[in-house]
C-alpha positions as CSV (number, residue, x, y, z in Angstrom):
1,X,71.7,41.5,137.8
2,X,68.4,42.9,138.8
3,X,66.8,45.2,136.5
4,X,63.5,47.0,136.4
5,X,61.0,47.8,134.5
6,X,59.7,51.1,132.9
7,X,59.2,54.5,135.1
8,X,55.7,54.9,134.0
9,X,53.3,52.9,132.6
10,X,52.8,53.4,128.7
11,X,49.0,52.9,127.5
12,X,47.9,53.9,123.9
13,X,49.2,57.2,122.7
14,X,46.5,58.4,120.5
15,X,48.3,61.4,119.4
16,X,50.6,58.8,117.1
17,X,49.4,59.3,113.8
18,X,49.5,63.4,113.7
19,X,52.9,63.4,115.5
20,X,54.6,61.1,112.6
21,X,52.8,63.3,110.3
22,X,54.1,66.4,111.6
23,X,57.6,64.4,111.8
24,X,57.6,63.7,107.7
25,X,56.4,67.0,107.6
26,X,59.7,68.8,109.3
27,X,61.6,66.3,107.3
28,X,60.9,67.3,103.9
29,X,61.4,70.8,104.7
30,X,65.2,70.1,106.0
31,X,65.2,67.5,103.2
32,X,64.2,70.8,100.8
33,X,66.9,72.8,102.7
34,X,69.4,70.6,103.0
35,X,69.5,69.6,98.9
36,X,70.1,73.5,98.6
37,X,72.9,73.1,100.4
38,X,74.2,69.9,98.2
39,X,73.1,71.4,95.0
40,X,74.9,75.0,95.3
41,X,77.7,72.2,96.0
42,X,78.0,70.5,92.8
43,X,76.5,73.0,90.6
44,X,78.3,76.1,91.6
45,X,81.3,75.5,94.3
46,X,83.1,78.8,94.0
47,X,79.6,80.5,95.7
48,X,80.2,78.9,98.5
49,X,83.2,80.5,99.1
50,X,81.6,83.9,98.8
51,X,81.8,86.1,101.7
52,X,78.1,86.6,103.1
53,X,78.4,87.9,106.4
54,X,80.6,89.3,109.1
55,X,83.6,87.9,107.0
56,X,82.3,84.5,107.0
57,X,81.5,82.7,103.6
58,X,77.9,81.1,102.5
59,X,79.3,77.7,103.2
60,X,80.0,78.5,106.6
61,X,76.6,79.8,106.7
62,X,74.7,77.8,105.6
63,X,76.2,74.9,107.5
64,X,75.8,76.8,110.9
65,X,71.9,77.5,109.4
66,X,71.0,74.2,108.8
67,X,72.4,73.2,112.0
68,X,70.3,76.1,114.0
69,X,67.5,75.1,111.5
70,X,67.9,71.6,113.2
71,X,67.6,72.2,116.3
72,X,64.4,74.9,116.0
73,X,63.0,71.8,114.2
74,X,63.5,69.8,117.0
75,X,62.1,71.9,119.5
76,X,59.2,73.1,117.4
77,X,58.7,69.8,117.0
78,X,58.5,68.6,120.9
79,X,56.1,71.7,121.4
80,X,53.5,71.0,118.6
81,X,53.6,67.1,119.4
82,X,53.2,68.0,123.5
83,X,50.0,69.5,122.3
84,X,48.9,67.0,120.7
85,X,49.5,64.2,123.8
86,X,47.8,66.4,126.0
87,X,44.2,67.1,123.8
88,X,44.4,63.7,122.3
89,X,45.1,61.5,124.8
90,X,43.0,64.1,127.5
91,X,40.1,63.3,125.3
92,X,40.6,59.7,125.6
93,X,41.3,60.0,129.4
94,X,37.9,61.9,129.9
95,X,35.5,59.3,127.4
96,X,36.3,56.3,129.9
């Protein structure tokens, strides 16, 4: 069974420590979000059943929101942290 080895070669990524910043960052913001969600749950249940919008009630809502939420995460996420590779590790590139 032959394998291989990576596609590129991977050196230091100096961007590192502000990308797993920004990551904790985004987390605790869905974290904040998301405990909404689980608190309106066991505080109050019959609000999620309230109708909100176009017929649909805040539980359905809210779900779809913190999946949408999710995934804007994600791609903010993947833009801010390309910025980062490319000035950081441009930087780097350029001193040697």
């Amino acid at each position: 069974m032959a394998g291989h080895g990576p596609a590129v070669k991977l050196g230091k990524d100096n961007a590192s420590p502000a990308k797993a910043k920004l990551g904790l960052q985004l987390f605790f913001v869905y974290f904040l979000v998301y405990a909404g969600f689980v608190g309106i749950n066991v505080v109050n249940q019959e609000l999620m059943s309230k109708q909100v919008c176009c017929g649909l009630n805040l539980a359905v809502v809210y779900g779809f929101g913190l999946i949408i939420l999710a995934i804007a995460m994600g791609v903010i996420y993947n833009h801010i942290c390309t910025g980062y590779e490319n000035k950081m590790n441009k930087e780097d590139a350029e001193v040697k």
